[in-house]
C-alpha positions as CSV (number, residue, x, y, z in Angstrom):
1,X,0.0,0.0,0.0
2,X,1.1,3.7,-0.1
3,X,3.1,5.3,-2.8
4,X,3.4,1.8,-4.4
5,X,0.5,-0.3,-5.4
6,X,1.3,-4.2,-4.5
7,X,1.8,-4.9,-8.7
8,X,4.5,-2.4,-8.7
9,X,6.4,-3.8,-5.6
10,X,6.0,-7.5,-7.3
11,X,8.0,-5.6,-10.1
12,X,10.8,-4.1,-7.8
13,X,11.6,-7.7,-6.5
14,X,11.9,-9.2,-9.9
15,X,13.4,-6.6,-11.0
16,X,16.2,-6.9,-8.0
17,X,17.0,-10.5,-9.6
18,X,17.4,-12.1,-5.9
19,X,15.5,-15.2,-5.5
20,X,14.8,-17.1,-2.2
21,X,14.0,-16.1,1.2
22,X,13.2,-12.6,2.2
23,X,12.6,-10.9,5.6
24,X,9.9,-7.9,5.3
25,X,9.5,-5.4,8.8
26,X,8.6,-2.2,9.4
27,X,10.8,0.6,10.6
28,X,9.9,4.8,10.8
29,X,7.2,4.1,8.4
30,X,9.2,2.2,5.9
31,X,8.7,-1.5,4.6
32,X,12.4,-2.5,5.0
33,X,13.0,-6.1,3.5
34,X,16.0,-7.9,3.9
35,X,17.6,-10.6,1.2
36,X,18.4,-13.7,3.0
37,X,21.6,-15.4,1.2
38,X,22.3,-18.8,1.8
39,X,26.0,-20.4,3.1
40,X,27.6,-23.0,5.0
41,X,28.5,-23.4,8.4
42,X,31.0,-26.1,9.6
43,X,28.9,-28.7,10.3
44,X,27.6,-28.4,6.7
45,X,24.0,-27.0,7.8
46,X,22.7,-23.9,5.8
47,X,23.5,-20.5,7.3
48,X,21.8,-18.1,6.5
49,X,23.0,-14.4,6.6
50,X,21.9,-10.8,5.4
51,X,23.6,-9.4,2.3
52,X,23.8,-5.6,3.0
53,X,24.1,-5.4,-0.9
54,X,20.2,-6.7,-0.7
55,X,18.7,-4.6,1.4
56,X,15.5,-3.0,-0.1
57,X,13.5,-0.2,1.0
58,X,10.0,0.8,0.5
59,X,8.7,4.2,1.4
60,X,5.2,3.9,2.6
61,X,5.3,8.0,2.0
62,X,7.0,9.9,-0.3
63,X,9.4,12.0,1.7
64,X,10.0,15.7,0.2
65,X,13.1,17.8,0.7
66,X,16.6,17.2,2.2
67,X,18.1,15.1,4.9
68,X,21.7,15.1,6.2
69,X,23.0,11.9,8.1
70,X,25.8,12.0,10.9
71,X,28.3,9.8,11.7
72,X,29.4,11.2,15.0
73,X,32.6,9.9,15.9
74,X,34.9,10.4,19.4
75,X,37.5,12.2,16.6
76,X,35.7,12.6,13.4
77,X,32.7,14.0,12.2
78,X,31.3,12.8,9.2
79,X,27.7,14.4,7.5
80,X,26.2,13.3,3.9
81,X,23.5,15.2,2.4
82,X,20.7,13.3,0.7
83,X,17.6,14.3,-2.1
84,X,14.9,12.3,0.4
85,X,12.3,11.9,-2.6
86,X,14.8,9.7,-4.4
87,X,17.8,8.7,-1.7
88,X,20.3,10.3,-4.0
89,X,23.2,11.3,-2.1
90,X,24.2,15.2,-3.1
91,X,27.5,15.4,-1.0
92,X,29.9,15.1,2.0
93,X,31.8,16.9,4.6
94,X,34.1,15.6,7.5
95,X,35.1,17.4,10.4
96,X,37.4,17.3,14.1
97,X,34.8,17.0,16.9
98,X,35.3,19.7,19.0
99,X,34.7,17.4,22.0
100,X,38.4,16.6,22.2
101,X,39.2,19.5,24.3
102,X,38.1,16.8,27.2
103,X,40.1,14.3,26.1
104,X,41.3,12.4,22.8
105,X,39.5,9.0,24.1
106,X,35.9,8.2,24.8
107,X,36.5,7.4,28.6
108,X,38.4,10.4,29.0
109,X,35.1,12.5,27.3
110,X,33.0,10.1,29.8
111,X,35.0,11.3,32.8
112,X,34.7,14.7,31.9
113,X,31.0,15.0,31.3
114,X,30.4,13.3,34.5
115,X,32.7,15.4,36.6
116,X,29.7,18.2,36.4
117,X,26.3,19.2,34.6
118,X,28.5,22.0,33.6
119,X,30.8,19.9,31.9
120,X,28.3,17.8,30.4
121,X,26.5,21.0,28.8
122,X,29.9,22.6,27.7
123,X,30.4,19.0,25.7
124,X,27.1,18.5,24.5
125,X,27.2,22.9,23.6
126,X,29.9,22.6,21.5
127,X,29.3,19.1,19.6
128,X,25.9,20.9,18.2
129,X,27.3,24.2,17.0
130,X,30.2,22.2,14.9
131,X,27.0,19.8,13.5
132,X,25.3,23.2,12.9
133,X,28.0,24.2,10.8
134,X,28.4,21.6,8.9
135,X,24.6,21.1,8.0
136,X,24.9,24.6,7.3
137,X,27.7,24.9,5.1
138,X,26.3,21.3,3.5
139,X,23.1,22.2,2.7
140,X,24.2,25.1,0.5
141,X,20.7,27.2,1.0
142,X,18.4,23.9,1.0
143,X,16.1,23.6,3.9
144,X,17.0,20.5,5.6
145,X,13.6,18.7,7.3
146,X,15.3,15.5,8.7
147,X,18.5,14.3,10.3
148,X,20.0,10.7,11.3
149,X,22.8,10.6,13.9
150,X,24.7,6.8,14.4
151,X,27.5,7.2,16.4
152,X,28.8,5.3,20.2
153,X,26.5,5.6,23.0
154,X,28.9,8.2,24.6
155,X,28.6,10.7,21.7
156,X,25.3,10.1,21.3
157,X,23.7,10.4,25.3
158,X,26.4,13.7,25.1
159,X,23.9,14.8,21.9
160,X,20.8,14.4,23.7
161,X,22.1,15.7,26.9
162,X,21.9,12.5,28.8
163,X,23.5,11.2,31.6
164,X,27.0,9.4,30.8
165,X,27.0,7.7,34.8
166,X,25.7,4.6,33.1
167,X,29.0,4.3,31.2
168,X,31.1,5.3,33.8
169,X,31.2,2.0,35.9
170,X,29.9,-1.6,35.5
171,X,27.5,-3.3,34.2
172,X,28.1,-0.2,31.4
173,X,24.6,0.4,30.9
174,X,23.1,3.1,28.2
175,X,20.1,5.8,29.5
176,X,17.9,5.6,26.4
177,X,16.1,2.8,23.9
178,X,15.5,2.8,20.8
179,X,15.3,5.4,18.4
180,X,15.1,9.1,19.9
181,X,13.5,11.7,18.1
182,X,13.6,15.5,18.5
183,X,13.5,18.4,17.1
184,X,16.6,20.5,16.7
185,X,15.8,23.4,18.7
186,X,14.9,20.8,21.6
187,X,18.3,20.0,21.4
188,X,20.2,23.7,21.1
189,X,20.7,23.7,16.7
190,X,20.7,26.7,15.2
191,X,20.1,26.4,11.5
192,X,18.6,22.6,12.3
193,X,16.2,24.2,14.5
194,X,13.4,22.9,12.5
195,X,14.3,19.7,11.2
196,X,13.6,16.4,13.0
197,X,16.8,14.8,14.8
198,X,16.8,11.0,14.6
199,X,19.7,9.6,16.8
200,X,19.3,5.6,15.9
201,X,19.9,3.4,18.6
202,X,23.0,2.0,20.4
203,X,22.8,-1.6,21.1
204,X,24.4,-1.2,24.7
205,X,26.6,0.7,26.8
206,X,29.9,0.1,24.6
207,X,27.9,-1.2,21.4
208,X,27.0,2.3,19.6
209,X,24.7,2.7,17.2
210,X,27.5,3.2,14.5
């Protein structure tokens, strides 16, 4: 259903060429379906795995405008900026997080942002005015209306002005599920104000979501 009747999705999968078993979910209002591709494990069973080559997505909606995905890491910054009616990726930028002014290492950015809510603020302050920037100087005059963030769970709790304490001591535990969804100005952005600000999830306390 949607933007494409169930004849025309038929189409799409023959038209992939792939052939066997498929897994078909829903994620953010997408029909996401996954190519299963078939090996061999040791003791000669099948083994099945997912070919990222294969992965298929089906918007439900059609999505207007521009969208900019992060890859926040504890050193670099990484945007792209993507046409989100057709996916079609319209350019790149890296950059030095600022963060490192508290330390060249993820536990030593950790320490510091739990040392104070001052500190934590400062960290979280400066990691979204160098995002700004960049969306900013990406976007080239476009109006960007939605953002992805993937990065470790330190760099994304200090985006969303979280708590780092689970991550300071064992059993390492993250302080939010799931996807979290804001809007910029929620967060402090500037020139993102407006657009939605999806940071994916992190699997666990040192799994990110990168």
């Amino acid at each position: 259903k949607g933007n494409q009747s169930h004849d025309q999705t038929n189409d799409n999968m023959k038209h992939s060429g792939k052939t066997g078993i498929f897994l078909v979910g829903i994620w953010d209002d997408n029909i996401i379906i996954l190519h299963l591709s078939v090996g061999k494990c040791l003791d000669h069973l099948p083994l099945f795995c997912i070919c990222p080559a294969c992965i298929l997505l089906y918007q439900r909606h059609v999505i207007q405008g521009f969208g900019i995905a992060f890859d926040v890491g504890t050193t670099t910054l990484a945007a792209l900026l993507f046409d989100l009616t057709d996916g079609h990726q319209l350019g790149a930028l890296t950059g030095v997080n600022p963060g490192r002014f508290a330390g060249a290492d993820v536990i030593s950015r950790i320490t510091y942002a739990a040392g104070s809510e001052e500190n934590a603020k400062r960290l979280q302050g400066t990691l979204i005015r160098r995002l700004d920037e960049m969306a900013e100087a990406l976007a080239d005059g476009k109006e960007i209306s939605r953002v992805t963030v993937a990065g470790n769970t330190a760099m994304c709790e200090s985006l969303l002005g979280m708590s780092v304490e689970g991550l300071c001591r064992a059993p390492f535990h993250k302080d939010y599920q799931g996807c979290c969804s804001k809007k910029g100005e929620e967060l402090g952005f500037s020139f993102l104000k407006a657009a939605e600000i999806l940071v994916l999830p992190s699997i666990d306390g040192y799994v990110g979501a990168d």
